[in-house]
Structure formats: structure tokens, C-alpha cells
N, CA, C, O and CB atoms as a CASP TS submission, in Angstrom:
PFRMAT TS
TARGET T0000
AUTHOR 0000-0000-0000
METHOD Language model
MODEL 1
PARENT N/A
ATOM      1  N   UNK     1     122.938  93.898 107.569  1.00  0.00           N
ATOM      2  CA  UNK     1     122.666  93.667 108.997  1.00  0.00           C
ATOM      3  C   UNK     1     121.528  92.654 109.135  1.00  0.00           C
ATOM      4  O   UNK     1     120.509  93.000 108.538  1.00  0.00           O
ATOM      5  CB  UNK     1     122.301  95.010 109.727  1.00  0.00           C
ATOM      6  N   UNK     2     121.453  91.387 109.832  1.00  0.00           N
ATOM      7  CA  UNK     2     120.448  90.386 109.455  1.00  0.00           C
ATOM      8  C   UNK     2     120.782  90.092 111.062  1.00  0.00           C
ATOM      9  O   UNK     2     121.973  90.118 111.372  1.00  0.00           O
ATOM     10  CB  UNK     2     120.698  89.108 108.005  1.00  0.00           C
ATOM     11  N   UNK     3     119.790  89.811 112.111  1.00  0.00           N
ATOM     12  CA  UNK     3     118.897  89.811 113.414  1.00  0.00           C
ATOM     13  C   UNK     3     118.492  88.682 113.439  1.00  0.00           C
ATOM     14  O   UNK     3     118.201  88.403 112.275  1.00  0.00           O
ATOM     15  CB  UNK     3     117.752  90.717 113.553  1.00  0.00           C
ATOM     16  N   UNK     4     118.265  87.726 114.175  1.00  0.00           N
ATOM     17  CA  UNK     4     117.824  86.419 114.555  1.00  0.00           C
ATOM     18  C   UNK     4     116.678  87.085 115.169  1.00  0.00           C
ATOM     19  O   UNK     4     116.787  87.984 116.003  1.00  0.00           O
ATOM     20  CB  UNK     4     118.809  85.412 115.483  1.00  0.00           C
ATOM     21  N   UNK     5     114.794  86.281 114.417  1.00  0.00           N
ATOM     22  CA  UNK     5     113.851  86.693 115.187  1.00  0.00           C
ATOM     23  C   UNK     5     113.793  87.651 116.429  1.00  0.00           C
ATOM     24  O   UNK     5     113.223  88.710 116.694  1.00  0.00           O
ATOM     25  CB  UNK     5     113.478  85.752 115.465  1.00  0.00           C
ATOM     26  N   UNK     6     115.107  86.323 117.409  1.00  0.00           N
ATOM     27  CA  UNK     6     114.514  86.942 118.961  1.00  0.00           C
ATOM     28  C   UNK     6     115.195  88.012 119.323  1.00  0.00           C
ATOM     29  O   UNK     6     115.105  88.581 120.411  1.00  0.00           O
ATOM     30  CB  UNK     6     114.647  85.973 120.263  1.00  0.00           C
ATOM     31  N   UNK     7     116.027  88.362 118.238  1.00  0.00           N
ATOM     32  CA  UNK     7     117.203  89.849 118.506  1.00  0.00           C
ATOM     33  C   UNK     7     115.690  90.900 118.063  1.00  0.00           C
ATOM     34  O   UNK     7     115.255  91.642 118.944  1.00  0.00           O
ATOM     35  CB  UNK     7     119.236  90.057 116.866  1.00  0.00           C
ATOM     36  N   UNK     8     115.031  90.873 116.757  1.00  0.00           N
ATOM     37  CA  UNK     8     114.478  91.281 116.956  1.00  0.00           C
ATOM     38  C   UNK     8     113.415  91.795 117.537  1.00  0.00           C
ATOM     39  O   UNK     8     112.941  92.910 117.319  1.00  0.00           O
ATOM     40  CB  UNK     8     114.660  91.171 116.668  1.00  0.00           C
ATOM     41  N   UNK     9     112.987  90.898 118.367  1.00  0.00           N
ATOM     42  CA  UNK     9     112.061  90.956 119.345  1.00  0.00           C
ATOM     43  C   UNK     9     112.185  91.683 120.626  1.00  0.00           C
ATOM     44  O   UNK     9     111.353  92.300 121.292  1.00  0.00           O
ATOM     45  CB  UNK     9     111.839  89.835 119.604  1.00  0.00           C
ATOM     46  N   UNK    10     113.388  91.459 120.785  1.00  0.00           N
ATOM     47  CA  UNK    10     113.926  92.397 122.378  1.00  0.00           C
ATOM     48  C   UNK    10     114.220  93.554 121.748  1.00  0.00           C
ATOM     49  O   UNK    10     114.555  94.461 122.510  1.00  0.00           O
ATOM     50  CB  UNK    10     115.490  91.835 123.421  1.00  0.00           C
ATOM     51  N   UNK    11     114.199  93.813 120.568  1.00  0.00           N
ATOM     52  CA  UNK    11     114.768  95.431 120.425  1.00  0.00           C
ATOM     53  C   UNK    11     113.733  96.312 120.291  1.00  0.00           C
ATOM     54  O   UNK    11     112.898  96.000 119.442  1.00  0.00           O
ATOM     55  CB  UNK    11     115.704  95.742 119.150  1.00  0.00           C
ATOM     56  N   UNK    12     113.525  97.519 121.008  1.00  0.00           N
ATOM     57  CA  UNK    12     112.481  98.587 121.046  1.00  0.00           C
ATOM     58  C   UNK    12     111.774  98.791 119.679  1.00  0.00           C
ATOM     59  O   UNK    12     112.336  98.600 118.601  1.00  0.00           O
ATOM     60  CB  UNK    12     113.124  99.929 121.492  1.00  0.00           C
ATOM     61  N   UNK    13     110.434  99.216 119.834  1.00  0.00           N
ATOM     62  CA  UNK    13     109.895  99.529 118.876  1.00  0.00           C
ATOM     63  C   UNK    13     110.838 100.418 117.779  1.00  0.00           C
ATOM     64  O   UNK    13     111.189 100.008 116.673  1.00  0.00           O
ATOM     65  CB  UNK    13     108.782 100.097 119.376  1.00  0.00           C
ATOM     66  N   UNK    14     111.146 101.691 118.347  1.00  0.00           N
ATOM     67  CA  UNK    14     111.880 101.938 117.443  1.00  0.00           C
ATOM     68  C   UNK    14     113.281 102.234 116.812  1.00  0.00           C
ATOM     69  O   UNK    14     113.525 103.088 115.959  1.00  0.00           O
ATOM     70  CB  UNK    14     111.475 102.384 117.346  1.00  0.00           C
ATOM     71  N   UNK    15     114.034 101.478 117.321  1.00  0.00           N
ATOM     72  CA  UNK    15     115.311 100.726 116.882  1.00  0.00           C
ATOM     73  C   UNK    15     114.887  99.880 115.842  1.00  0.00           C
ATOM     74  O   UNK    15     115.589  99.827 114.832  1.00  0.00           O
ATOM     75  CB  UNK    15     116.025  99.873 118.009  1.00  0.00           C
ATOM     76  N   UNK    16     113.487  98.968 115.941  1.00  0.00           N
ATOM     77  CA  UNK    16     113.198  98.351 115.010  1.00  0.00           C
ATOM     78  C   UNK    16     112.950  98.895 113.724  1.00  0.00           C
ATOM     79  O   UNK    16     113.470  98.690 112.627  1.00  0.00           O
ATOM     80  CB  UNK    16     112.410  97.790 115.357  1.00  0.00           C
ATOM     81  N   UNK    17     111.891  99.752 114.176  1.00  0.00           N
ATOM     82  CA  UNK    17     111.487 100.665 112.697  1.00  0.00           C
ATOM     83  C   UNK    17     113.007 101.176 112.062  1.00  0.00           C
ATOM     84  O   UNK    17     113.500 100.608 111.088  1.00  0.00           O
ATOM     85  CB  UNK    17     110.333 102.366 113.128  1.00  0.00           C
ATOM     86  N   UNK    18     113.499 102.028 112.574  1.00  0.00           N
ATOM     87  CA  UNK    18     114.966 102.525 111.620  1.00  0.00           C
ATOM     88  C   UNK    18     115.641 101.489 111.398  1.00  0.00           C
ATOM     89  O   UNK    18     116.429 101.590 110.458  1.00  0.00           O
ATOM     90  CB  UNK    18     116.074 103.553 112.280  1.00  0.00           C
ATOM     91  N   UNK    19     115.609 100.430 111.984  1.00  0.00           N
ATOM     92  CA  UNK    19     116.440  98.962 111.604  1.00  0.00           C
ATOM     93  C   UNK    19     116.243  98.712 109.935  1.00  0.00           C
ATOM     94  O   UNK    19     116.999  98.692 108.964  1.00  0.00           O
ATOM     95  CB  UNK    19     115.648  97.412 112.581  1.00  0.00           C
ATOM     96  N   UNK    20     114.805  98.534 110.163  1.00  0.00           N
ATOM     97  CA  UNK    20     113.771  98.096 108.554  1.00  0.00           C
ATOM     98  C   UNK    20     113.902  98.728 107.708  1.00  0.00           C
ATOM     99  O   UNK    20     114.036  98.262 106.577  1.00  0.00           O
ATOM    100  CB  UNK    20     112.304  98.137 108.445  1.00  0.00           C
ATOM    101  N   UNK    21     113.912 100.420 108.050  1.00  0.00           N
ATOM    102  CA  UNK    21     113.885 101.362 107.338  1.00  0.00           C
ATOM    103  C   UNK    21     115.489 101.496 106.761  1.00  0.00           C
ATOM    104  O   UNK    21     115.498 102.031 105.652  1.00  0.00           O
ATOM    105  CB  UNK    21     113.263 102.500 108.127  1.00  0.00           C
ATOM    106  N   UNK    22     116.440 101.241 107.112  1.00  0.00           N
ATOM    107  CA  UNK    22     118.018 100.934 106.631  1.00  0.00           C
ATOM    108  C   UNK    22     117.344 100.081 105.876  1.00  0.00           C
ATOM    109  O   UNK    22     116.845 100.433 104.807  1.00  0.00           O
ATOM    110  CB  UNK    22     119.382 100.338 107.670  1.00  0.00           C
ATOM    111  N   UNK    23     117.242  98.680 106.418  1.00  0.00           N
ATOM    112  CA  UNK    23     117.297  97.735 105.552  1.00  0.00           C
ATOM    113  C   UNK    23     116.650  97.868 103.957  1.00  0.00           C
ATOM    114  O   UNK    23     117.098  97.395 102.912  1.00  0.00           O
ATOM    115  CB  UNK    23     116.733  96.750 106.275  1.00  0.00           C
ATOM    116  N   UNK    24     115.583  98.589 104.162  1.00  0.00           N
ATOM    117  CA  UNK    24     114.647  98.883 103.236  1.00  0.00           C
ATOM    118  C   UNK    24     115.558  99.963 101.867  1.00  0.00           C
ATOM    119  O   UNK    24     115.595  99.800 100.647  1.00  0.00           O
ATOM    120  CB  UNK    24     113.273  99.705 104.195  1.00  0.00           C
ATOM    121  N   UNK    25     115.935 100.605 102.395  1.00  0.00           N
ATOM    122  CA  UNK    25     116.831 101.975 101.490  1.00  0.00           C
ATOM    123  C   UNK    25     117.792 101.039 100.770  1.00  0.00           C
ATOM    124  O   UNK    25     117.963 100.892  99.560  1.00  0.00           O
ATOM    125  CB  UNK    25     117.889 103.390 102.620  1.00  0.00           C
ATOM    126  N   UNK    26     118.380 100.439 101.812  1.00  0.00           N
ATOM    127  CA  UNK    26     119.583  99.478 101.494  1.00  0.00           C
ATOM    128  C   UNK    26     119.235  98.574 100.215  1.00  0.00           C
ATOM    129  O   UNK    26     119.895  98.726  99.186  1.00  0.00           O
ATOM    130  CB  UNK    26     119.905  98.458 102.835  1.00  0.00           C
ATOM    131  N   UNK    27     118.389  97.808 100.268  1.00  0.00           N
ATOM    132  CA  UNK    27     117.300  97.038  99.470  1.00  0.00           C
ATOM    133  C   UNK    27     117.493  97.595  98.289  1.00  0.00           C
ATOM    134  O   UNK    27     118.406  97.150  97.592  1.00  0.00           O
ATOM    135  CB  UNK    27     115.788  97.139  99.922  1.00  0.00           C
ATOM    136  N   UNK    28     116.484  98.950  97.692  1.00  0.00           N
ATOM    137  CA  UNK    28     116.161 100.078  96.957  1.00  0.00           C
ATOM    138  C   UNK    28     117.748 100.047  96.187  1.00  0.00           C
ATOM    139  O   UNK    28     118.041  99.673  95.051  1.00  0.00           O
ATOM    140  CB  UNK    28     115.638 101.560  97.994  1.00  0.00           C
ATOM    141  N   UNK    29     118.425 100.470  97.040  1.00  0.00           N
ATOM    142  CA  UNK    29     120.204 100.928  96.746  1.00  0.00           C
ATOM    143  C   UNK    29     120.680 100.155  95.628  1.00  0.00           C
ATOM    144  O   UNK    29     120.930 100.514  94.477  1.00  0.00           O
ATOM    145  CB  UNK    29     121.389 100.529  98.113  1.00  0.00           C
ATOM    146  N   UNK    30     120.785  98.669  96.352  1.00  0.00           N
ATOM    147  CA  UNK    30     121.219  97.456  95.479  1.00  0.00           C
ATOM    148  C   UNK    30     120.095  97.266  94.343  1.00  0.00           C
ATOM    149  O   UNK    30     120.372  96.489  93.430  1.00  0.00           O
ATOM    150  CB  UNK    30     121.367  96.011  96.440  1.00  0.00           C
ATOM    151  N   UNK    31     119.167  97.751  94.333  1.00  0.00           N
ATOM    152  CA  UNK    31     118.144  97.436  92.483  1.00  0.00           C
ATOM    153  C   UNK    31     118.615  98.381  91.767  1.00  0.00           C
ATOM    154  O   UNK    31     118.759  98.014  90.601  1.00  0.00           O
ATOM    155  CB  UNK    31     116.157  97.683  92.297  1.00  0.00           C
ATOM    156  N   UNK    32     119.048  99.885  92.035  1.00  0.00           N
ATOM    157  CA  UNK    32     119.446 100.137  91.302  1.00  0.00           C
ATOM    158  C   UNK    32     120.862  99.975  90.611  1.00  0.00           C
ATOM    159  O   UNK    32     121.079 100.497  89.517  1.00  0.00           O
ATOM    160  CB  UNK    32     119.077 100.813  91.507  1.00  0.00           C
TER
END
């Protein structure tokens, strides 16, 4: 899932955080 800056910008604080936080696990997922 990849957001253009200003998508991220209009989206609520925390839509953002669990956004990152996917992204982040997701991240983690693929090293192993």
C-alpha cells in the first residue's frame, strides 16, 4: 500500500499510525 505525501496528509492521525504500523509488520514479514 504506498500513499502520495498529500494522501497522507489528509488522513487522520490514526488511520495513519495503523497505516505505518501494517506497513511496518509487512516490512518485518518480507526479511524474514
Amino acid at each position: 500500500l504506498y500513499l502520495s505525501r498529500n494522501q497522507l496528509k489528509s488522513l487522520p492521525p490514526r488511520v495513519f499510525d495503523s497505516l505505518t504500523q501494517l506497513t511496518l509488520l509487512n516490512l518485518e514479514g518480507n526479511q524474514l
